[in-house]
HTML snippet that shows the backbone in 3Dmol.js (N, CA, C, O; Angstrom):
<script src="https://3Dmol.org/build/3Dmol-min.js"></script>
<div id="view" style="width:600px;height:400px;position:relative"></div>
<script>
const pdb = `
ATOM      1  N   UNK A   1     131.401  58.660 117.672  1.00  0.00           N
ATOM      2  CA  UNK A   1     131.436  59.197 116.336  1.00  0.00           C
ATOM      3  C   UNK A   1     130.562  60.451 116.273  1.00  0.00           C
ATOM      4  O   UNK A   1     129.521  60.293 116.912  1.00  0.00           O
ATOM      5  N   UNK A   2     130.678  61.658 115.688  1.00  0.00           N
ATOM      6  CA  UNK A   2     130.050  62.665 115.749  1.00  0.00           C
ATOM      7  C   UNK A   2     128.730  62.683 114.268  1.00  0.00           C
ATOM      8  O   UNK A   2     128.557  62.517 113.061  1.00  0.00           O
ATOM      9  N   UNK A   3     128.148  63.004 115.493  1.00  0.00           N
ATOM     10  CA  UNK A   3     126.567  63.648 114.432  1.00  0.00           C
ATOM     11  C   UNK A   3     126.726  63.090 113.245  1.00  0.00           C
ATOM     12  O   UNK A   3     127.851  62.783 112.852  1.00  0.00           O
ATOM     13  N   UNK A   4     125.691  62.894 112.556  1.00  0.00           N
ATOM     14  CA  UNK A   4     126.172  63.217 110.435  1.00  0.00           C
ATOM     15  C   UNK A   4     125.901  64.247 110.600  1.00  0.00           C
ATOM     16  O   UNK A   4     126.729  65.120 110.342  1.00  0.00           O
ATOM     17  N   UNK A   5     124.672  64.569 111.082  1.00  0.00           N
ATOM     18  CA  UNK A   5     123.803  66.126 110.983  1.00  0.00           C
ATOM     19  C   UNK A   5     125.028  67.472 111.299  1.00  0.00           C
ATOM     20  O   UNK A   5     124.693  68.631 111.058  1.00  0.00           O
ATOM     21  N   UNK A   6     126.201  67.207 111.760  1.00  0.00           N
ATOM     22  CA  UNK A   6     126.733  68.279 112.622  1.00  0.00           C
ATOM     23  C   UNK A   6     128.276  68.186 111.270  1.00  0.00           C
ATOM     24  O   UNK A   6     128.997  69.156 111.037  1.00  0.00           O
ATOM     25  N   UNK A   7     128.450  66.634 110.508  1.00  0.00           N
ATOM     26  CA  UNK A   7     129.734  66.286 110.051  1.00  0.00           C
ATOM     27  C   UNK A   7     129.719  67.832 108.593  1.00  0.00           C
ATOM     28  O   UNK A   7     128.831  68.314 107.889  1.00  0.00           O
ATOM     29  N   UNK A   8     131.381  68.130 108.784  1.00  0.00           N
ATOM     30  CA  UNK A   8     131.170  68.488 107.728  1.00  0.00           C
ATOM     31  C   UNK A   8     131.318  68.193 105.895  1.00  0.00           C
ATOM     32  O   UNK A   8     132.156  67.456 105.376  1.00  0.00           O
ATOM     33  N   UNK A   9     130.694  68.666 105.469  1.00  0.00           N
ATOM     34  CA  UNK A   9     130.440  68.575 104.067  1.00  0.00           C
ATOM     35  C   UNK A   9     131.432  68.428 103.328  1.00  0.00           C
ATOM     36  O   UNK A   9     132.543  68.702 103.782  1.00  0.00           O
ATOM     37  N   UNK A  10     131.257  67.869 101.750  1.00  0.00           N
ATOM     38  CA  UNK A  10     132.795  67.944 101.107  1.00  0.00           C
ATOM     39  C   UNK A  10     133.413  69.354 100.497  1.00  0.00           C
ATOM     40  O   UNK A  10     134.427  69.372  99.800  1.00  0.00           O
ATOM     41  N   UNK A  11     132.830  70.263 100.777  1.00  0.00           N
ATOM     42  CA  UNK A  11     133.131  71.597 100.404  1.00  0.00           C
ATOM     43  C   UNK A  11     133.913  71.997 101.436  1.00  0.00           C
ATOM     44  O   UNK A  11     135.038  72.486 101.536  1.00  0.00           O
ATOM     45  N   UNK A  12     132.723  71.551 102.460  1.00  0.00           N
ATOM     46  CA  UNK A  12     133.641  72.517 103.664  1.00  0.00           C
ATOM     47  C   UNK A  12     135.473  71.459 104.471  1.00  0.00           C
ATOM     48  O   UNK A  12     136.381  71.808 105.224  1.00  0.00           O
ATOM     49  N   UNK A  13     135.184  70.351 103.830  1.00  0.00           N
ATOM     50  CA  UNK A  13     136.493  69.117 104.039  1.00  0.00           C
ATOM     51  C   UNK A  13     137.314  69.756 103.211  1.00  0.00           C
ATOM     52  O   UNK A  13     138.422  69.820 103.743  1.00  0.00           O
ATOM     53  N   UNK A  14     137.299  70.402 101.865  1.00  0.00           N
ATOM     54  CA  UNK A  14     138.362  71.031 101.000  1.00  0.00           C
ATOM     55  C   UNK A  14     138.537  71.838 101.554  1.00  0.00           C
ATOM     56  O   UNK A  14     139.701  71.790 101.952  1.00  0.00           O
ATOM     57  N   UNK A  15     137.889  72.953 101.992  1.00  0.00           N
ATOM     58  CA  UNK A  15     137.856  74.209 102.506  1.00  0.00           C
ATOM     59  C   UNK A  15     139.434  74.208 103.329  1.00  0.00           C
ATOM     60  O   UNK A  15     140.502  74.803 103.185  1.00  0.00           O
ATOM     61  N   UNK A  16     138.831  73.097 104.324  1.00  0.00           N
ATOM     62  CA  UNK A  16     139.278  73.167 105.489  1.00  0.00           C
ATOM     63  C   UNK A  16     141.121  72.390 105.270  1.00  0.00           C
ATOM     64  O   UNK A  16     142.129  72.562 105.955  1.00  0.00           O
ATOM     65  N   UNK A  17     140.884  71.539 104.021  1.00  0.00           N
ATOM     66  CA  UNK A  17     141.831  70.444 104.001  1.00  0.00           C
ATOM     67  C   UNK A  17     143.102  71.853 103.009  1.00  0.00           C
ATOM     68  O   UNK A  17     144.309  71.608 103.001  1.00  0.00           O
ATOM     69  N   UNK A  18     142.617  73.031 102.375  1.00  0.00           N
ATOM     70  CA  UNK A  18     143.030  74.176 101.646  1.00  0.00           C
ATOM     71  C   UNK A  18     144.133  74.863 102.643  1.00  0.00           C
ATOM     72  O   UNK A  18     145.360  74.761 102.651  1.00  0.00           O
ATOM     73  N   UNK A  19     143.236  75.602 103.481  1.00  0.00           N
ATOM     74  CA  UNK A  19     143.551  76.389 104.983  1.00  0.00           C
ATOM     75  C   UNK A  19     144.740  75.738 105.693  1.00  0.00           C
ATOM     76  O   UNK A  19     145.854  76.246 105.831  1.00  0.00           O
ATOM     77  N   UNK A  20     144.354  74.588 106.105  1.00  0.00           N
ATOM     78  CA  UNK A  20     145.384  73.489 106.798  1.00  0.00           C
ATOM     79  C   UNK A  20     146.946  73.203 106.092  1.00  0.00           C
ATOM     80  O   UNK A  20     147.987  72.953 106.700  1.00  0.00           O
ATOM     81  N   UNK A  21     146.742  73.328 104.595  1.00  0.00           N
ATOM     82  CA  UNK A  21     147.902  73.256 104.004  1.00  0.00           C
ATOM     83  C   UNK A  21     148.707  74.487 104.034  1.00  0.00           C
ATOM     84  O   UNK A  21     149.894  74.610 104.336  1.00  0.00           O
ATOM     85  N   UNK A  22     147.717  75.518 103.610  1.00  0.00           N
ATOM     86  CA  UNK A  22     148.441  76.802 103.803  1.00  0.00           C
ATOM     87  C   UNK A  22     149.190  77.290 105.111  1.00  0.00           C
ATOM     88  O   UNK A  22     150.219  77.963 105.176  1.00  0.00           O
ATOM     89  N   UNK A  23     148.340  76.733 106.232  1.00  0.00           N
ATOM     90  CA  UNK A  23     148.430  77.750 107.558  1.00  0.00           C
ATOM     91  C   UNK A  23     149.209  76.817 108.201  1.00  0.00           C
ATOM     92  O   UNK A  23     150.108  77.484 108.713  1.00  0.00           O
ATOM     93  N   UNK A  24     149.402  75.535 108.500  1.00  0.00           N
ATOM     94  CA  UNK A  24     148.848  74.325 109.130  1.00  0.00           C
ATOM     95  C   UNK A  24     149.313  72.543 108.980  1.00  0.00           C
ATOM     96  O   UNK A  24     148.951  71.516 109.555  1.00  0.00           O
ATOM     97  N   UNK A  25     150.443  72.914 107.722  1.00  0.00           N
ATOM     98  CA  UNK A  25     150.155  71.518 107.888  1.00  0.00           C
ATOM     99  C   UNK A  25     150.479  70.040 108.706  1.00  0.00           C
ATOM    100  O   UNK A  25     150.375  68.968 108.109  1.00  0.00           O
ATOM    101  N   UNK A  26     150.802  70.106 109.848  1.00  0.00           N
ATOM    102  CA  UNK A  26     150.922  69.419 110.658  1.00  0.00           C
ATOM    103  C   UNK A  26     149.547  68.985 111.057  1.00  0.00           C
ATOM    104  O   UNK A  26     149.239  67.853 111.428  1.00  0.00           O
ATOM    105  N   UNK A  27     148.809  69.956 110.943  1.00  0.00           N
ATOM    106  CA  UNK A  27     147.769  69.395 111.531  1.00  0.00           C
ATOM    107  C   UNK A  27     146.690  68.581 110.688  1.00  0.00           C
ATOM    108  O   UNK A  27     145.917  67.791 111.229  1.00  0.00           O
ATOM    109  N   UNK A  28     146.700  68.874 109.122  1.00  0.00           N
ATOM    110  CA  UNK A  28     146.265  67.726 107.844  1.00  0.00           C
ATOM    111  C   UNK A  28     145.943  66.296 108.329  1.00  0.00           C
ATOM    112  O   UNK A  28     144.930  65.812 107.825  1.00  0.00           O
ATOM    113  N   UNK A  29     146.673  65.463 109.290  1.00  0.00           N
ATOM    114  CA  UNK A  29     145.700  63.804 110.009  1.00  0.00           C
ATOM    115  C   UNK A  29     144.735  64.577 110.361  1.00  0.00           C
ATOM    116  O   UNK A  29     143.774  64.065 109.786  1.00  0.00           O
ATOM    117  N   UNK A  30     144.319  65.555 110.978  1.00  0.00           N
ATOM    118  CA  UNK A  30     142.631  65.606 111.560  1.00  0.00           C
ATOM    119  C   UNK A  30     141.949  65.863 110.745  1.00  0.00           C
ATOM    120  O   UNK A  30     140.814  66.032 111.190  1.00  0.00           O
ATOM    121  N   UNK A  31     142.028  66.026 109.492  1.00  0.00           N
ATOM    122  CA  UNK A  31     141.127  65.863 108.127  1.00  0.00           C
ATOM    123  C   UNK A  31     140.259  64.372 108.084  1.00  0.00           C
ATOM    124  O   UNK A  31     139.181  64.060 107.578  1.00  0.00           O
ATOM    125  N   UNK A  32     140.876  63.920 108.558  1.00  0.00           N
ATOM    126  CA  UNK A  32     140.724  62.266 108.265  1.00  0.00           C
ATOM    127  C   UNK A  32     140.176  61.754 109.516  1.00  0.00           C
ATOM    128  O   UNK A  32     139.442  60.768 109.459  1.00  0.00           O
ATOM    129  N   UNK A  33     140.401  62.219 110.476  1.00  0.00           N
ATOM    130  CA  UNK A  33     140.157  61.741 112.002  1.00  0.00           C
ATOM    131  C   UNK A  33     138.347  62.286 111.777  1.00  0.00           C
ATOM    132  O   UNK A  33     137.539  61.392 112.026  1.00  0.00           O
ATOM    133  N   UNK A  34     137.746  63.654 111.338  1.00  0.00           N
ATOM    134  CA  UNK A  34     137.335  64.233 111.572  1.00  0.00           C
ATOM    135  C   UNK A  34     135.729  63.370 111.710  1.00  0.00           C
ATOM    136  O   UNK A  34     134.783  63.605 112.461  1.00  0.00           O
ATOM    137  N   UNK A  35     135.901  62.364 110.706  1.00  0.00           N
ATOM    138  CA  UNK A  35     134.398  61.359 110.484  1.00  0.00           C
ATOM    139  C   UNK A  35     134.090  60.085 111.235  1.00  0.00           C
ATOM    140  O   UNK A  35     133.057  59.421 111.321  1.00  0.00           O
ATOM    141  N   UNK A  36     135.627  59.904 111.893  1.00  0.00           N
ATOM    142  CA  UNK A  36     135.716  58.966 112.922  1.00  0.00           C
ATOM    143  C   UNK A  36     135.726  58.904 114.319  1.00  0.00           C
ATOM    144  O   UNK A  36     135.359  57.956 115.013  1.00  0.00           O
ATOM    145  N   UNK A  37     136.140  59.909 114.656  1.00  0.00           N
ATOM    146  CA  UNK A  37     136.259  60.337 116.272  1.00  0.00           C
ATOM    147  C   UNK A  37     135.840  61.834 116.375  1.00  0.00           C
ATOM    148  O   UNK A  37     135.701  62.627 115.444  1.00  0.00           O
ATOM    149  N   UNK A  38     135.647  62.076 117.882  1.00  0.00           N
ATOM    150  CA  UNK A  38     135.725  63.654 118.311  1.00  0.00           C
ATOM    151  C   UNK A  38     136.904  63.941 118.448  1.00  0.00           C
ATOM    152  O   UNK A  38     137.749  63.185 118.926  1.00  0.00           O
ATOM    153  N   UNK A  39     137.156  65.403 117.923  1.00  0.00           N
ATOM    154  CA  UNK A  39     138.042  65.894 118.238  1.00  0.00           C
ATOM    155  C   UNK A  39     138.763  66.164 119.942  1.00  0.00           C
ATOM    156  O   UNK A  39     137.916  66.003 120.820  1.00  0.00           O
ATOM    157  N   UNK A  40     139.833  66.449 120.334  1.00  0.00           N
ATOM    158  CA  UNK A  40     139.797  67.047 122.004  1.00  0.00           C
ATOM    159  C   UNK A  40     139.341  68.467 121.782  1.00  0.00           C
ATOM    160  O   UNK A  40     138.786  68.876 120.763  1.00  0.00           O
ATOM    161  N   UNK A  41     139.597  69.072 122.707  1.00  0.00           N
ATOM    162  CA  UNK A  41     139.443  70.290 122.983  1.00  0.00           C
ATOM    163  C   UNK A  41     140.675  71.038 122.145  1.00  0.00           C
ATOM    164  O   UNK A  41     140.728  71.997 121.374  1.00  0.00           O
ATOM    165  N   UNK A  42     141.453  70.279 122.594  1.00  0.00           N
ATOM    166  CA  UNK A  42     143.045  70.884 122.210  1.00  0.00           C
ATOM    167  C   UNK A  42     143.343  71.253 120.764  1.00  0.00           C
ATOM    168  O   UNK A  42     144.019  72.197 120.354  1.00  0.00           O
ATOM    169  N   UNK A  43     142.410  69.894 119.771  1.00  0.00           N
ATOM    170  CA  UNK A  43     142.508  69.987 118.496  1.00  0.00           C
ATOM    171  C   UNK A  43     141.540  70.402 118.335  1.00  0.00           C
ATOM    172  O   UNK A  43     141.204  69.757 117.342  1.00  0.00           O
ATOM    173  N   UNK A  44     140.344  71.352 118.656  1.00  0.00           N
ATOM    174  CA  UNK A  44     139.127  71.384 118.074  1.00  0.00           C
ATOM    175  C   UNK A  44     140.035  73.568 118.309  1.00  0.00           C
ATOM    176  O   UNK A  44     139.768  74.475 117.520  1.00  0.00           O
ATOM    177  N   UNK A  45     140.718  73.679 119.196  1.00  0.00           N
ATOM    178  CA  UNK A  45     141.074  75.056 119.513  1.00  0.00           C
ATOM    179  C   UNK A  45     142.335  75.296 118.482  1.00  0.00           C
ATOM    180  O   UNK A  45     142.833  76.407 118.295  1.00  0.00           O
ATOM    181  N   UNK A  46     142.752  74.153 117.876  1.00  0.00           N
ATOM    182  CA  UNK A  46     144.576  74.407 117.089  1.00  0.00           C
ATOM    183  C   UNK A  46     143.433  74.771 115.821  1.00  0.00           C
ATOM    184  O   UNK A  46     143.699  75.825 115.241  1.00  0.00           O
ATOM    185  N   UNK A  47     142.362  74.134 115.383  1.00  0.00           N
ATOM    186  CA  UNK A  47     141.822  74.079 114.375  1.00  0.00           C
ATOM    187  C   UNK A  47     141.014  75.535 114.349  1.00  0.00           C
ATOM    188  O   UNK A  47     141.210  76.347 113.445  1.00  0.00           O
ATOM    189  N   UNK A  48     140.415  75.689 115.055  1.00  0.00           N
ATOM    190  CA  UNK A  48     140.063  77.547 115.414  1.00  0.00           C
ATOM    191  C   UNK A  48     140.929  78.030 115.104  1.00  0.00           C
ATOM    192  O   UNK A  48     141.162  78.625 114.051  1.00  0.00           O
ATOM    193  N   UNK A  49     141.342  77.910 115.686  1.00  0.00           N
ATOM    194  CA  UNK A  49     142.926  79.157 115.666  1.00  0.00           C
ATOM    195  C   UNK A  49     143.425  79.336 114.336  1.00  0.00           C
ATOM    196  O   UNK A  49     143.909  80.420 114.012  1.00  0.00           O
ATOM    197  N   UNK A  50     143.354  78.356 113.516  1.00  0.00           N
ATOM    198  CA  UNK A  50     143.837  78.201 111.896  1.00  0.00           C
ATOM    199  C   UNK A  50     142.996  78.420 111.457  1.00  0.00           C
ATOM    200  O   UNK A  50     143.373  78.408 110.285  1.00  0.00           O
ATOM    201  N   UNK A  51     141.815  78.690 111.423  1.00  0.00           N
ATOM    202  CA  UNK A  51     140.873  79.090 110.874  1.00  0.00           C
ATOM    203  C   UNK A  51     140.498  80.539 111.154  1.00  0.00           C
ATOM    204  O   UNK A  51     140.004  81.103 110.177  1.00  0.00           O
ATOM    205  N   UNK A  52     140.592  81.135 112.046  1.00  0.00           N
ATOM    206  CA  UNK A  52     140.490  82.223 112.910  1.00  0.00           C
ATOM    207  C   UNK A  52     141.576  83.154 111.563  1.00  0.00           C
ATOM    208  O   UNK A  52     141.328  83.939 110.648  1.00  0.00           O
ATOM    209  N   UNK A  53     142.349  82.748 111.914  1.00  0.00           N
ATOM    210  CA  UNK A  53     143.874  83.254 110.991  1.00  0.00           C
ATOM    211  C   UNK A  53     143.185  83.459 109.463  1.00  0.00           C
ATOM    212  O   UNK A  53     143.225  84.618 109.050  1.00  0.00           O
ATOM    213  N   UNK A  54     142.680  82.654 108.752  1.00  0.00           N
ATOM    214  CA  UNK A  54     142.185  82.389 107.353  1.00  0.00           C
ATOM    215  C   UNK A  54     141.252  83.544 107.434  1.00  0.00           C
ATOM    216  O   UNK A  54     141.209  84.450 106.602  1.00  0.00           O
ATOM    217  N   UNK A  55     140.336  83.427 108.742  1.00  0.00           N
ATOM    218  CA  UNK A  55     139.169  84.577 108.372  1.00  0.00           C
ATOM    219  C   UNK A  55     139.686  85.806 108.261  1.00  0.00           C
ATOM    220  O   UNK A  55     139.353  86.542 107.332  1.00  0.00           O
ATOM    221  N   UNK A  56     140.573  86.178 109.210  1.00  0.00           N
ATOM    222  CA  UNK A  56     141.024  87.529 109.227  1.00  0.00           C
ATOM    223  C   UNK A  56     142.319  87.599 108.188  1.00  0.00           C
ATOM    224  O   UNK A  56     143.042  88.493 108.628  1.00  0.00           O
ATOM    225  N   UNK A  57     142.800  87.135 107.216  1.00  0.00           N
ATOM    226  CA  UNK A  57     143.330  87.477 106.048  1.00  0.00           C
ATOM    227  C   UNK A  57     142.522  87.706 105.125  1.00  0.00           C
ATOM    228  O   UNK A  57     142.708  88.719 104.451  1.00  0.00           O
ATOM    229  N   UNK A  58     141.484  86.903 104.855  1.00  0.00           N
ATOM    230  CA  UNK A  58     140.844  86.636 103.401  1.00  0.00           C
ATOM    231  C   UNK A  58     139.271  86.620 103.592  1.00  0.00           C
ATOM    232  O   UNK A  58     138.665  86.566 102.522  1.00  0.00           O
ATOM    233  N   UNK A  59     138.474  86.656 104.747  1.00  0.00           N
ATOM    234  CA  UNK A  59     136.915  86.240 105.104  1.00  0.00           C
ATOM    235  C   UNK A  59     136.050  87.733 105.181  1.00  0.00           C
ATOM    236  O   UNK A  59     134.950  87.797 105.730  1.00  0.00           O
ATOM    237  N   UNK A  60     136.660  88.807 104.605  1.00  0.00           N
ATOM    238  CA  UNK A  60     135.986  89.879 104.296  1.00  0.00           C
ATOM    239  C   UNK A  60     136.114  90.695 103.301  1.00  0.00           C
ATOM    240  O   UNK A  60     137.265  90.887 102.908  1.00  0.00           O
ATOM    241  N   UNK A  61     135.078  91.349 102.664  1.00  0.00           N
ATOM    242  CA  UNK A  61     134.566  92.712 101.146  1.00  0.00           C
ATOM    243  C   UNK A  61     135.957  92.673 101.494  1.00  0.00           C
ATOM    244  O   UNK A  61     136.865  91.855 101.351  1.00  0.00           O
ATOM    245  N   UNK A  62     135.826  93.945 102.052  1.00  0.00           N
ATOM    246  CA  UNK A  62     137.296  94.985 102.087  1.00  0.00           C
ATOM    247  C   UNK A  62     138.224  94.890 103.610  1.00  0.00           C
ATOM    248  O   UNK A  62     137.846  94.723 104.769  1.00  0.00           O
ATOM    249  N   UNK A  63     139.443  95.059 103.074  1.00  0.00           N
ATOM    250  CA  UNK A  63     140.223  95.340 104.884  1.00  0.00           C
ATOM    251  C   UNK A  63     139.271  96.751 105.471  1.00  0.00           C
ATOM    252  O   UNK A  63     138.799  97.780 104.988  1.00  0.00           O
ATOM    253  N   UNK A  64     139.347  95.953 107.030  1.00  0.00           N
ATOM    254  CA  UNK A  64     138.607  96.517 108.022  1.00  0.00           C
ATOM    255  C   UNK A  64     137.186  96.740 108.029  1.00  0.00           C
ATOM    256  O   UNK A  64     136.569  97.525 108.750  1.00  0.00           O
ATOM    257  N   UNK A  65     136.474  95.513 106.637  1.00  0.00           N
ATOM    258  CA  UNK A  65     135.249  95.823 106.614  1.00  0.00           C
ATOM    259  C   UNK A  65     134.892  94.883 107.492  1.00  0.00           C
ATOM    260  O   UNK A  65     135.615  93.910 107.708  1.00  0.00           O
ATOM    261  N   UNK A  66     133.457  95.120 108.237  1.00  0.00           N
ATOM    262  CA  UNK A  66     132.946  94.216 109.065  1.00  0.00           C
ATOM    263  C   UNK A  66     132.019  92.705 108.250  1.00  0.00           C
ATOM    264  O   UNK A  66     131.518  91.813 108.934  1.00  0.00           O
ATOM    265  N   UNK A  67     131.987  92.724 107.116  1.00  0.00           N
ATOM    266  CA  UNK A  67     130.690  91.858 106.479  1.00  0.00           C
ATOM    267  C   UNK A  67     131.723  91.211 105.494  1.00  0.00           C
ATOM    268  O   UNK A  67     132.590  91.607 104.715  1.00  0.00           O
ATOM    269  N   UNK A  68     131.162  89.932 105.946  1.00  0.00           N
ATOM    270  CA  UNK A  68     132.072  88.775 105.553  1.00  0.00           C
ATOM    271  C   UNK A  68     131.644  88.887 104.203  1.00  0.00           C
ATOM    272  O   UNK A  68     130.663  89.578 103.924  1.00  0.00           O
ATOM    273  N   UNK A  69     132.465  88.104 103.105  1.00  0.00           N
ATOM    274  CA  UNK A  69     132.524  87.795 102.107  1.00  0.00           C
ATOM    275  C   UNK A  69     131.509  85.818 102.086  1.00  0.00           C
ATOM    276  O   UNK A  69     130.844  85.256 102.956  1.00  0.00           O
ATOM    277  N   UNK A  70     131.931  85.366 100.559  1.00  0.00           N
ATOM    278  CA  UNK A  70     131.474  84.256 100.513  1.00  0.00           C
ATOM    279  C   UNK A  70     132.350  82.923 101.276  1.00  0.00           C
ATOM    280  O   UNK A  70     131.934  81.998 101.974  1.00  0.00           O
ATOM    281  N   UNK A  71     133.903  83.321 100.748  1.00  0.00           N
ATOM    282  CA  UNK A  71     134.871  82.373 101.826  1.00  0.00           C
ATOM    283  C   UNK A  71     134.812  82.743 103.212  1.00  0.00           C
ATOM    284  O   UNK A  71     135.031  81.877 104.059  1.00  0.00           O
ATOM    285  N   UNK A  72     134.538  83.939 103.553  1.00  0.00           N
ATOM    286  CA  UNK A  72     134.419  84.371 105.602  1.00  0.00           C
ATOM    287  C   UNK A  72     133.170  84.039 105.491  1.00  0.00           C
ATOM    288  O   UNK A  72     132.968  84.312 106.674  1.00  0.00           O
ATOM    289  N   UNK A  73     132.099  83.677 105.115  1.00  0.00           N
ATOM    290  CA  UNK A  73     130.832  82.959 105.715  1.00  0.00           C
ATOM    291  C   UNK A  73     131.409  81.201 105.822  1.00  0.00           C
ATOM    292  O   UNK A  73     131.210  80.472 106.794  1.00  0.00           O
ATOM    293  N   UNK A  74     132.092  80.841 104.646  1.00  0.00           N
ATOM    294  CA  UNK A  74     132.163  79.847 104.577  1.00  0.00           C
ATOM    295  C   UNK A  74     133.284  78.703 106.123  1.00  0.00           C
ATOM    296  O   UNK A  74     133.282  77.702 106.840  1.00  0.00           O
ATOM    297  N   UNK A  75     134.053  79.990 105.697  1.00  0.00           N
ATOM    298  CA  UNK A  75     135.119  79.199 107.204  1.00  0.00           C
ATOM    299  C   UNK A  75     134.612  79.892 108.480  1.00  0.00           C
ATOM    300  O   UNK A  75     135.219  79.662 109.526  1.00  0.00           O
ATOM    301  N   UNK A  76     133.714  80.596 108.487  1.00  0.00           N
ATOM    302  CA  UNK A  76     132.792  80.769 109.928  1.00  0.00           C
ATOM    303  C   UNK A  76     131.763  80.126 110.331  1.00  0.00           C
ATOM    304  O   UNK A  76     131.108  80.319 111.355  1.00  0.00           O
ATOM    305  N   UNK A  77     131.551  78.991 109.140  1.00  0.00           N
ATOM    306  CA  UNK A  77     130.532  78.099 109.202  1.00  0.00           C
ATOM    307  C   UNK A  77     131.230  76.865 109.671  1.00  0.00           C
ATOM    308  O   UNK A  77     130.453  76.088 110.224  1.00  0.00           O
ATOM    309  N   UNK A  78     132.400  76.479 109.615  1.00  0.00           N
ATOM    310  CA  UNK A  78     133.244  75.880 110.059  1.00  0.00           C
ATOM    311  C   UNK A  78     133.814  75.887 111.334  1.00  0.00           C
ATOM    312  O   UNK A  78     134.171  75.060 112.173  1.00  0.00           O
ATOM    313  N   UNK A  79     133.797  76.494 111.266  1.00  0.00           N
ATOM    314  CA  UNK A  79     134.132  77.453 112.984  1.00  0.00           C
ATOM    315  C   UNK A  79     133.154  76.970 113.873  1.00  0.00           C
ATOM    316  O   UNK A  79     133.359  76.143 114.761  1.00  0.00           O
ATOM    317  N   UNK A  80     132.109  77.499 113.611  1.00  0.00           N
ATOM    318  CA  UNK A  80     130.784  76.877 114.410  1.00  0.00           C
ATOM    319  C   UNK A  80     130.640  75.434 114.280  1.00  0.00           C
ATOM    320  O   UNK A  80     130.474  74.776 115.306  1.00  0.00           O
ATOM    321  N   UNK A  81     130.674  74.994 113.404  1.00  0.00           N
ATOM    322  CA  UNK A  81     130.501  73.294 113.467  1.00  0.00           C
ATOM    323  C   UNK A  81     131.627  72.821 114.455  1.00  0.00           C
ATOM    324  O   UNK A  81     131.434  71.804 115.121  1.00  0.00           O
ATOM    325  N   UNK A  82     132.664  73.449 114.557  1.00  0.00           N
ATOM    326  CA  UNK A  82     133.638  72.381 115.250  1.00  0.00           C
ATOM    327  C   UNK A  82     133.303  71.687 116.310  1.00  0.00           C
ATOM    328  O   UNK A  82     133.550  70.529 116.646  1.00  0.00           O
ATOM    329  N   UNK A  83     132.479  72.872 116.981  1.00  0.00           N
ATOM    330  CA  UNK A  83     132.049  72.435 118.666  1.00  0.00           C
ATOM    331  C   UNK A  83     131.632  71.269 118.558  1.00  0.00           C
ATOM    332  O   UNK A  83     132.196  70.417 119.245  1.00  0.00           O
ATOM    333  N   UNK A  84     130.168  70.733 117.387  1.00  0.00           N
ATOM    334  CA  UNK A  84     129.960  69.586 117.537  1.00  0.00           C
ATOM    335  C   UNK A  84     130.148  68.484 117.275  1.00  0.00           C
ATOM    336  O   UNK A  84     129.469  67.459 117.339  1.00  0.00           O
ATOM    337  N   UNK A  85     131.774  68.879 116.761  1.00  0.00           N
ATOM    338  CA  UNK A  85     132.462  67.870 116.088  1.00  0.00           C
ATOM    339  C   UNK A  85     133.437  66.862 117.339  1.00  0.00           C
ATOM    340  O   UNK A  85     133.914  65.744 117.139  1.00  0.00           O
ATOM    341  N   UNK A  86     133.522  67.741 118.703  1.00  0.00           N
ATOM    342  CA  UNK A  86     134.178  67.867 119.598  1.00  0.00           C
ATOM    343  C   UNK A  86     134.043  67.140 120.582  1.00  0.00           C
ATOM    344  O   UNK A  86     132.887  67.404 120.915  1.00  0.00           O
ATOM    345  N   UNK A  87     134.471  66.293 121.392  1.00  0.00           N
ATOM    346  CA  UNK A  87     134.235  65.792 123.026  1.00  0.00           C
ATOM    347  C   UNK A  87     133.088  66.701 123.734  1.00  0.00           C
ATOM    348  O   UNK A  87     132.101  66.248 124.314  1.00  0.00           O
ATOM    349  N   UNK A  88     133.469  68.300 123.543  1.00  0.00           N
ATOM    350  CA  UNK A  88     132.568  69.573 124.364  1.00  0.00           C
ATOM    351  C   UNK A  88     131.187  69.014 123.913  1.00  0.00           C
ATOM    352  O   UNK A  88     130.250  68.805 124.683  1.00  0.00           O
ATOM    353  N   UNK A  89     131.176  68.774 122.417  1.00  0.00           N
ATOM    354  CA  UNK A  89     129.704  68.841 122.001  1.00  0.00           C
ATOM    355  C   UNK A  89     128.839  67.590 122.233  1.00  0.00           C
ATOM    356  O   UNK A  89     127.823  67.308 121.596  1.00  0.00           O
ATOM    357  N   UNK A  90     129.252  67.054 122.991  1.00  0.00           N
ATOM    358  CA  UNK A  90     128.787  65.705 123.453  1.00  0.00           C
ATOM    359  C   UNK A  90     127.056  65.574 124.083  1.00  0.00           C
ATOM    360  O   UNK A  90     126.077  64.827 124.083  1.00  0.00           O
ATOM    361  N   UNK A  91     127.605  67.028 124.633  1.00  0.00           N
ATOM    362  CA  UNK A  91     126.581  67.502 125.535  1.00  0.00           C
ATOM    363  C   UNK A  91     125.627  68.663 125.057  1.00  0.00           C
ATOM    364  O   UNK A  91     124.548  69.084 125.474  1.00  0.00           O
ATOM    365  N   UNK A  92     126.356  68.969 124.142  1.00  0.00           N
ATOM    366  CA  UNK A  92     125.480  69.887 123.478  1.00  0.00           C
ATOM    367  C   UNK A  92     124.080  69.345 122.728  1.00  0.00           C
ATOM    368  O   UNK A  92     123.335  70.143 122.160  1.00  0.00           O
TER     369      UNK A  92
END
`;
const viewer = $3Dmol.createViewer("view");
viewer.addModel(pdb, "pdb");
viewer.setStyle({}, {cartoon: {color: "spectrum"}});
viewer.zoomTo();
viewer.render();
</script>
């Protein structure tokens, strides 16, 4: 079971459960998986990747600005947690 310290929050579970519908939704069971098991690698990278996508539509001021906004801090904070949500972060 992963961390509490590392689990994410219910902001960032909407966040994420938002994104997933929009971008994603096949992948919506790992919403639910997320407090019970580690992710693989495989799903911890499908979940990047959909998130990755979210940042670069909507996670900055202006197009082509470099400085994230309040939602691009927010799903880059997500981003980073995954690892230790992960099999990888086992070891971390």
């Amino acid at each position: 079971m992963p961390d509490q310290h590392q689990a994410l929050r219910e902001p960032e579970l909407r966040l994420l459960g938002e994104i997933l519908s929009k971008h994603a939704p096949p992948l919506l069971p790992l919403l639910d998986a997320l407090g019970e098991r580690r992710l693989t690698r495989t799903q911890r990278e499908e979940l990047r990747g959909v998130l990755l996508t979210e940042l670069l539509a909507t996670g900055f001021k202006d197009r082509g600005d470099e400085e994230a906004n309040e939602r691009g801090l927010a799903v880059a904070e997500i981003i980073d947690r995954l690892w230790h949500l992960s099999e990888d972060g086992l070891s971390a």
